[in-house]
N, C-alpha and C positions, 0 to 999 in steps of 0.2 A: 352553941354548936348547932348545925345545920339540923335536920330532922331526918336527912336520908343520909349525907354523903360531906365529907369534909375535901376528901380528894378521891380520883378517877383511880380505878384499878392497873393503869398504868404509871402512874406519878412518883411512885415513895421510892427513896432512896434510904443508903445510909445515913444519909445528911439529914434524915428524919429521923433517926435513929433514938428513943428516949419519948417522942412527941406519941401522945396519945390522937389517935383518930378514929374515922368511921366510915367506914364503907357502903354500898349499896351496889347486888349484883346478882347472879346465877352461881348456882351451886355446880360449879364446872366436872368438880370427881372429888372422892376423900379417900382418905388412906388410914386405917385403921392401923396402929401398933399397939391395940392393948392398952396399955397407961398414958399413951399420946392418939390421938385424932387430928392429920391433917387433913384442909380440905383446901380447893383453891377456886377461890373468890373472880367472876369470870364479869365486866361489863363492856361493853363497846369500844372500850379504850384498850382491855389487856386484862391482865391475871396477876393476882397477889396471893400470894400461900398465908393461910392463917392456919392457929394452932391450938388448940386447947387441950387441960389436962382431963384426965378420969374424976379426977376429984371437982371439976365441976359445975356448977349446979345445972348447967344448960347445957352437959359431956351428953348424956342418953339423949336428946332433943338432936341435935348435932348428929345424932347416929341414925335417928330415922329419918330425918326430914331425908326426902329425893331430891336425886339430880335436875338438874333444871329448874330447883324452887329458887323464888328469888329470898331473900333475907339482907337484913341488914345487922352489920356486924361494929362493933366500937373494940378500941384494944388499943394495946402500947407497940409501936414499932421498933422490933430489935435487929438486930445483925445476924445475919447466919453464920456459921459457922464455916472456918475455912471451906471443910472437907464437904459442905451440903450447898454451897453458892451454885446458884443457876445459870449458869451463864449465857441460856439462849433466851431469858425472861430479862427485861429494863429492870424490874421489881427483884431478878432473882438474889441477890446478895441480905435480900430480908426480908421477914414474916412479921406477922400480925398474932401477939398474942391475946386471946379473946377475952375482953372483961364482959360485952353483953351479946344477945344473941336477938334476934325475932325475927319471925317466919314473915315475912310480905304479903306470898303470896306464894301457896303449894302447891305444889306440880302433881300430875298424877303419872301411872306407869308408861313409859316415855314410845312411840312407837316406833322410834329409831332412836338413836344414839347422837349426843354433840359429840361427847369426848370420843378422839379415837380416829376420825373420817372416814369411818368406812364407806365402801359402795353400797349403796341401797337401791331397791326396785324403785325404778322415775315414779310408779304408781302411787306410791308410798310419801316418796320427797315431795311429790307437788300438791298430792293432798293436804299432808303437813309443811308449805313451803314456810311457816314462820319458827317452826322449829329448823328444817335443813337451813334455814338462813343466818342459824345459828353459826353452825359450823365455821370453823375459822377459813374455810377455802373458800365458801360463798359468799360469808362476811365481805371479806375482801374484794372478791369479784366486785361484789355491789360498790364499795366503797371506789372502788380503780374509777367503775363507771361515771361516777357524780364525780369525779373530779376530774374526767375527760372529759364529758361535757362543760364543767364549768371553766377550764383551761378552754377550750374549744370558742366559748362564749367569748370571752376576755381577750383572743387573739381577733375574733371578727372586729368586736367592737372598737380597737384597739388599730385595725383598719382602716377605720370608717365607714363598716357599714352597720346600719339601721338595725334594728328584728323586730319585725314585725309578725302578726299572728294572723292567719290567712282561715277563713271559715269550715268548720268540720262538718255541717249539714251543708250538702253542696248539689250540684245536678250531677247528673252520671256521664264517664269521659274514658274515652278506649285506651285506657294506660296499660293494656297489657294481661288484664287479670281479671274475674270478676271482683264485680262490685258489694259491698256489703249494704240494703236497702233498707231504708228506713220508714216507716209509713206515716205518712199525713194525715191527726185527724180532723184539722181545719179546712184540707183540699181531698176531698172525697175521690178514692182510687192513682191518689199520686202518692210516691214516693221522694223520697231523699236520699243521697249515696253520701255513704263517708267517704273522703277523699283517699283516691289509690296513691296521691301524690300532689300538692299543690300547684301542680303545671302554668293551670292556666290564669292562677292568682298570680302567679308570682311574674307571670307574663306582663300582668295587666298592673301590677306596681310598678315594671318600667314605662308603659306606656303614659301612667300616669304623672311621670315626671321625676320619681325617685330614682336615686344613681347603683347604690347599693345594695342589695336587701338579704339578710339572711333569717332563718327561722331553726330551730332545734323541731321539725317538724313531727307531728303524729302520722302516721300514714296507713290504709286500712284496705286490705288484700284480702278476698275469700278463695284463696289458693290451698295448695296440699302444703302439708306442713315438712319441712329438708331440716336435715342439722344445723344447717346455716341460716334458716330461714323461718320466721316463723308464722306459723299458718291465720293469722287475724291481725293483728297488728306490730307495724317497727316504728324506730325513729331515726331520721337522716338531719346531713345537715345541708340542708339546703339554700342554694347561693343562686342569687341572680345579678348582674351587673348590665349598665347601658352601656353603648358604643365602644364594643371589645370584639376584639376576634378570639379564634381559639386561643394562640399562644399567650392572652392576657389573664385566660381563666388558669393557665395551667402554672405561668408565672404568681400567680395570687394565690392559691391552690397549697402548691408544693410547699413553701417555706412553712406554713400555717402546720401541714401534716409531717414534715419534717421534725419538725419541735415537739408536736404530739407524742413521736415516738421515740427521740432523745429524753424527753422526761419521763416516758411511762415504758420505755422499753427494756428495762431490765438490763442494757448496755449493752444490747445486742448492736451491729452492724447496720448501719441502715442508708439505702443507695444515698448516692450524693444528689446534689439538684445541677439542673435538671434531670428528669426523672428520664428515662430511655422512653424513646420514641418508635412505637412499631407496625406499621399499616397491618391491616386487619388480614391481608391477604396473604402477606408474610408470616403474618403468626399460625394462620392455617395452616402451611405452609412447612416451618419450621418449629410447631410441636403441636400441630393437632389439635387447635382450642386457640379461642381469642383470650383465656383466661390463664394465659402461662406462668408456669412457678419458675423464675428465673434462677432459683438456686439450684436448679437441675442443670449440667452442662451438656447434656444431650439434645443435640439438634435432628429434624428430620430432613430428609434428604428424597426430595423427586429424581427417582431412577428410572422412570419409562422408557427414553430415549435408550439407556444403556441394554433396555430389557428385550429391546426390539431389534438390537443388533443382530447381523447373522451368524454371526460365533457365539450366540446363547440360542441356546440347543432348550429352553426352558419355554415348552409350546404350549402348554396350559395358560403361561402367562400372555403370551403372543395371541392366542385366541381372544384373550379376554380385552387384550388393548385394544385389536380390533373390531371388540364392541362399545367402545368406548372409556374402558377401562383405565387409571392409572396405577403406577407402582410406586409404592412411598418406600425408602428406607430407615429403620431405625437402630442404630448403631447401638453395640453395648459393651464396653470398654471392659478390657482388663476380664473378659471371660471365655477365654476358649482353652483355659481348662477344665472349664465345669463341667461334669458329667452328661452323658444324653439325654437322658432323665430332665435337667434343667431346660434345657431346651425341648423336649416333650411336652414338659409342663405351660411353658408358654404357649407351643398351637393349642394344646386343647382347653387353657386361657381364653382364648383370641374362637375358640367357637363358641364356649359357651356364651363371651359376649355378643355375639350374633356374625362373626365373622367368619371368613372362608378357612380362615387357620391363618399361622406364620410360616416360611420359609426362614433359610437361615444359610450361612455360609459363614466357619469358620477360619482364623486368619493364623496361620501357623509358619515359620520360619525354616526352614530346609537353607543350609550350607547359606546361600548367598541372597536367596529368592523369598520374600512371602506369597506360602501360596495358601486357595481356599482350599477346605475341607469340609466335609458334611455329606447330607444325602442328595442335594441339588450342585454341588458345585461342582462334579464332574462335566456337567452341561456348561459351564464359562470357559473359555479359551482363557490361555494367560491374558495376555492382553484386556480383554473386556474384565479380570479380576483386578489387573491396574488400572483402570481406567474408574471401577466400582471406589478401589481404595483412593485414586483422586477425589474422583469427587465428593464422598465421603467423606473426606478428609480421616481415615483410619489409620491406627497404630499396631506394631506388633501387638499380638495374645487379644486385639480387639477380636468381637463377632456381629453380624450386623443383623436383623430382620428384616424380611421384605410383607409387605401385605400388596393386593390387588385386588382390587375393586372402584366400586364407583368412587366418585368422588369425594361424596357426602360419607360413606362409609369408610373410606382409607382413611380420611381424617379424623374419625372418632377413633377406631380402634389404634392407630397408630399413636395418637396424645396420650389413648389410655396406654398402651405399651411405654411410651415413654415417663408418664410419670410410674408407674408400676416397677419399670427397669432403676427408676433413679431411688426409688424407696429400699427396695431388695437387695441394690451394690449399694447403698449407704453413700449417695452422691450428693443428699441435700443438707447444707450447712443449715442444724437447724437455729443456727445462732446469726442470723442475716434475716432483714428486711430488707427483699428485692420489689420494686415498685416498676411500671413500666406502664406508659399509658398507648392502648393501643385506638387508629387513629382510621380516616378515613374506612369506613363500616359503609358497606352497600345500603343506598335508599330502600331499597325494595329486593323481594326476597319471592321463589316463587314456592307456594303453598302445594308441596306433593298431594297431602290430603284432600282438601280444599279444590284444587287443581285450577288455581289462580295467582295471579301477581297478590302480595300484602307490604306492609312495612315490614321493616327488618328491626327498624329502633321506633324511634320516638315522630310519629306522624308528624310535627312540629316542627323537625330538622329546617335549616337550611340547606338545601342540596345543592351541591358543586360543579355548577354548572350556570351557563347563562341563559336568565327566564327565556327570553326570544328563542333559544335553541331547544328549550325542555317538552317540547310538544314532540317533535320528531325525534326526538332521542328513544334510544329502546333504553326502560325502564331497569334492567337487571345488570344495565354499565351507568348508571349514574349513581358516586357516592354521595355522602352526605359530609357535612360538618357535625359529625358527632363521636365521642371517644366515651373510653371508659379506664377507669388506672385502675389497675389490679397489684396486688403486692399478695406474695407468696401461693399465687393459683387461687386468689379471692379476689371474687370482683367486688369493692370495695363502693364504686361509684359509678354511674350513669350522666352523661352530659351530652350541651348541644350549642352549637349558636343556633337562634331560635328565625324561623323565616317569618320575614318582621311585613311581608311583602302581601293584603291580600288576594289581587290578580292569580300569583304564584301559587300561594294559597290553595284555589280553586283549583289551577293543574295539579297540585299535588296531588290531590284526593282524590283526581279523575281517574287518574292512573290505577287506583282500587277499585271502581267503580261508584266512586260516590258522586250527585251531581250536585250541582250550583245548590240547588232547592239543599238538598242533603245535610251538606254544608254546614248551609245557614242557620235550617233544623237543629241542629246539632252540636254547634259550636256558635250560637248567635251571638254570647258575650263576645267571644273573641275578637271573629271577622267585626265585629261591631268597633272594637277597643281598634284591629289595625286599622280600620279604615278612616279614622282620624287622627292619623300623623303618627307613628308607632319608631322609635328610636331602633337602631340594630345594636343585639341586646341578644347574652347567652349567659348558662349555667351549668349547675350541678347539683350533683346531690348526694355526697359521701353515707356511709351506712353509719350510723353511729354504729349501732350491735354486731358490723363485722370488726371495726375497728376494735371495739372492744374485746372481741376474740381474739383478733390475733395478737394484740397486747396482752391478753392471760394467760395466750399458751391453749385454747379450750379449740374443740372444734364442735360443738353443741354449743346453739343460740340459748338456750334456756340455762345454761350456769351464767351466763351473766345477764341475767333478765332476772326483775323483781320477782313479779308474779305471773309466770308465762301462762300459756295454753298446750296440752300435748299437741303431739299428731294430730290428733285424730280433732283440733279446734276447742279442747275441752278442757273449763279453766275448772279442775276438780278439788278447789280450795272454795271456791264459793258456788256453786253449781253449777255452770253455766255453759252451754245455752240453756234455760229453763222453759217450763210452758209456760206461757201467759194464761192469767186468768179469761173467763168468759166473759165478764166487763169490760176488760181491757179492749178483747177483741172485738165487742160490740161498738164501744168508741169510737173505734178504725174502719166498722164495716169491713173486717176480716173472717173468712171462715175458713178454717184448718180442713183441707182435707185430708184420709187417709194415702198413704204413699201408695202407689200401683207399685205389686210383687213383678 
């Protein structure tokens, strides 16, 4: 017989029934009844109840050993009995009666709990992450993930493309974020950057002549730490292909994450292919965010023209158009019976997010007519209220919002109202995977702060446009070839056809102020790689770890991550970041200063 384990703690049937075996596991929970001790036998596979009596010789052993020791257990496997069958356990229909017992390896007093799942302080869970990884809901997690990724893998490859492994000591590259530095102590005063993202490797494997390439990539960000996001490192999966336009990334794409989440989706609903298509300015537009949760049926709606009529008596707003102001509406069905109060609650919603407040106009039915009601709608003529419920498209007992303000600001507050309105009326099917890629995203973006033109996406873009024309073009109406697919109000993925052109190139970055020299400086490999014959060639780069979330149901990156980092960048399972030693930092010709208060 084996020395730990003859079969998995999920294996034994009745059909074992008589067969003496042996186990090897964690002390999951035991149940004391005086003359009987069970306890249930817990390893990576599942749970088997075992039993022994008072009489013995290893009954008081059994009773003190702790939860979470491991032990290894021998015994005969019997039947349970009708009335005691498990039926949410594989194993439950039978138990393990105990002929030997030995301790492995003993646990000490536990600082949270396996059995049970409770909520515990994140402080707590990620110190001990290999105890909470016990847990049968993290367990899992983790387990979903390896096998998304390895489905993931198997479909690329299964495509024909390549994976290749792109360098994690790398030069530093404007992806967006800083960089994490690494110190040279062969090159005195230089640095190395972990890659924010393999961009411009993955560039230069097309140029090199490969067709297809993908990677299960490391990617390494000194950003603030989001629920969604985490603050030091993720992993995506990143795809490159030669001579493709967009709709060939998107066709290759889809079916791949389609299947993703047919297997791993719990049999939820999930959109059909193609995946819905929605320019970037539409989506602004009609919910306030390029990152829309399509399982919200609430659209928003540009009412300025109506606001500016002369039968609305509503002059506060009329001031403000004519400082350049627009007016969004956002519709909220099925509510005008709800108290004032409800409607209270929303403007002073809508200030505390930093907004001017909401407006609102009630939709009420009298004899033959809907009309508005509220504290503004005395200001509509009939007419301009029909004309609101056109365009709107509204129904009886519907009510709508209005916001005014600048641009930038109506379309924040307004996407927040609308997903806020769709969470509160219970509008989101949470049983649907809505995916939608949205498309055509401005080259260039101009920096309030900054008080300059920058990128909007990916420097890299191919912008939409012909080079000869791109010098006199004004830079804040040229799009680009670049999208992103979002499913359920997560942006899942970033992409681009990539400007394969270097002439083009150099206009692009002029446009930020960067010059030829700059460039070159800066991006030497690249302009180097286009300027010898560079294929037209684009990508992507799916999140694995959002993917993962929304296949678990989870809205925190860090239940389905091994060993993450909090907020605050701090992996407080192993210490880190720690100090280096004074050797070390002598090595490097580094000296720590104290931080300036």
């Amino acid at each position: 017989m084996h020395k730990y384990r003859t079969h998995t703690c999920s294996e034994l049937t009745k059909k074992e029934a008589g067969k003496t075996v042996k186990l090897s596991g964690w002390i999951h929970r035991k149940r004391d009844h005086g003359n009987l001790l069970f306890f249930d036998l817990r390893d990576h596979y599942g749970l088997t109840q075992c039993v022994t009596e008072n009489s013995s010789n290893f009954f008081k052993e059994i009773e003190k050993v702790k939860p979470e020791s491991v032990v290894c257990v021998s015994g005969k496997v019997v039947k349970r009995s009708t009335d005691t069958i498990n039926k949410d356990l594989f194993t439950g229909e039978i138990e393990i009666i105990v002929s030997s017992f030995e301790v492995l390896s003993a646990a000490k007093d536990l600082p949270m709990p396996v059995f049970g799942e409770q909520d515990y302080p994140e402080e707590t869970r990620l110190k001990y992450r290999f105890i909470d990884l016990r847990r049968q809901e993290m367990h899992d997690n983790i387990i979903l993930r390896s096998k998304v990724i390895s489905f993931i893998r198997n479909k690329m490859i299964s495509g024909g493309f390549l994976e290749f492994q792109t360098p994690i000591l790398t030069a530093s590259s404007p992806e967006g974020a800083r960089d994490f530095l690494v110190p040279s102590r062969l090159h005195h005063g230089k640095f190395y950057a972990l890659p924010q993202a393999p961009q411009q490797f993955k560039q230069m494997v097309m140029i090199s002549g490969f067709d297809k390439y993908f990677q299960i990539a490391p990617c390494f960000r000194d950003e603030d730490g989001r629920a969604d996001r985490s603050p030091g490192e993720h992993y995506q999966l990143d795809i490159e292909m030669s001579f493709v336009e967009q709709e060939d990334i998107f066709k290759t794409l889809e079916p791949i994450l389609f299947e993703v989440f047919t297997e791993f989706g719990k049999g939820k609903i999930i959109s059909k292919i193609p995946f819905t298509r929605i320019k970037y300015k539409d989506s602004m537009l009609k919910y306030g965010t390029d990152k829309p949760d399509l399982r919200n049926p609430i659209k928003i709606f540009d009412v300025t023209e109506i606001m500016n009529r002369e039968d609305v008596k509503l002059d506060i707003f009329k001031k403000s158009i004519a400082k350049g102001a627009i007016v969004r509406a956002i519709p909220a069905p099925n509510t005008s019976s709800k108290p004032r109060s409800f409607f209270d609650a929303y403007n002073n919603w809508a200030k505390e997010e930093g907004a001017k407040g909401l407006g609102y106009i009630v939709l009420e039915r009298t004899k033959e007519k809907l009309l508005g009601k509220g504290p503004i709608a005395k200001l509509f003529s009939e007419k301009a209220i029909n004309e609101l419920i056109k365009v709107c498209n509204l129904k009886e007992n519907d009510s709508v919002f209005f916001s005014c303000d600048t641009k930038s600001n109506v379309e924040k507050i307004s996407g927040l109202a609308r997903q806020k309105l769709g969470q509160e009326l219970n509008l989101i099917d949470s049983q649907k995977f809505e995916f939608c890629w949205i498309i055509d995203f401005p080259m260039y973006q101009y920096d309030e702060k900054e008080k300059k033109i920058d990128f909007s996406h990916n420097p890299f873009s191919m912008p939409q446009i012909n080079p000869s024309d791109f010098e006199k073009s004004d830079p804040l109406s040229i799009l680009a070839y670049q999208y992103d697919l979002v499913c359920n109000g997560s942006e899942i993925s970033s992409g681009a056809i990539r400007n394969h052109l270097p002439d083009l190139m150099y206009k692009v970055f002029s446009k930020v102020g960067y010059s030829k020299e700059d460039v070159n400086k800066k991006f030497e490999g690249m302009i180097k790689a286009l300027s010898y014959g560079a294929p037209p060639h684009g990508g992507m780069a799916p999140g694995i770890d959002r993917i993962v979330m929304l296949l678990a149901n989870k809205d925190n990156i860090r239940e389905i991550t091994l060993f993450p980092m909090n907020q605050n960048a701090e992996d407080l399972l192993m210490g880190a970041p720690s100090k280096p030693t004074e050797t070390q930092l002598k090595e490097l010709s580094i000296k720590v200063l104290d931080k300036k208060k």
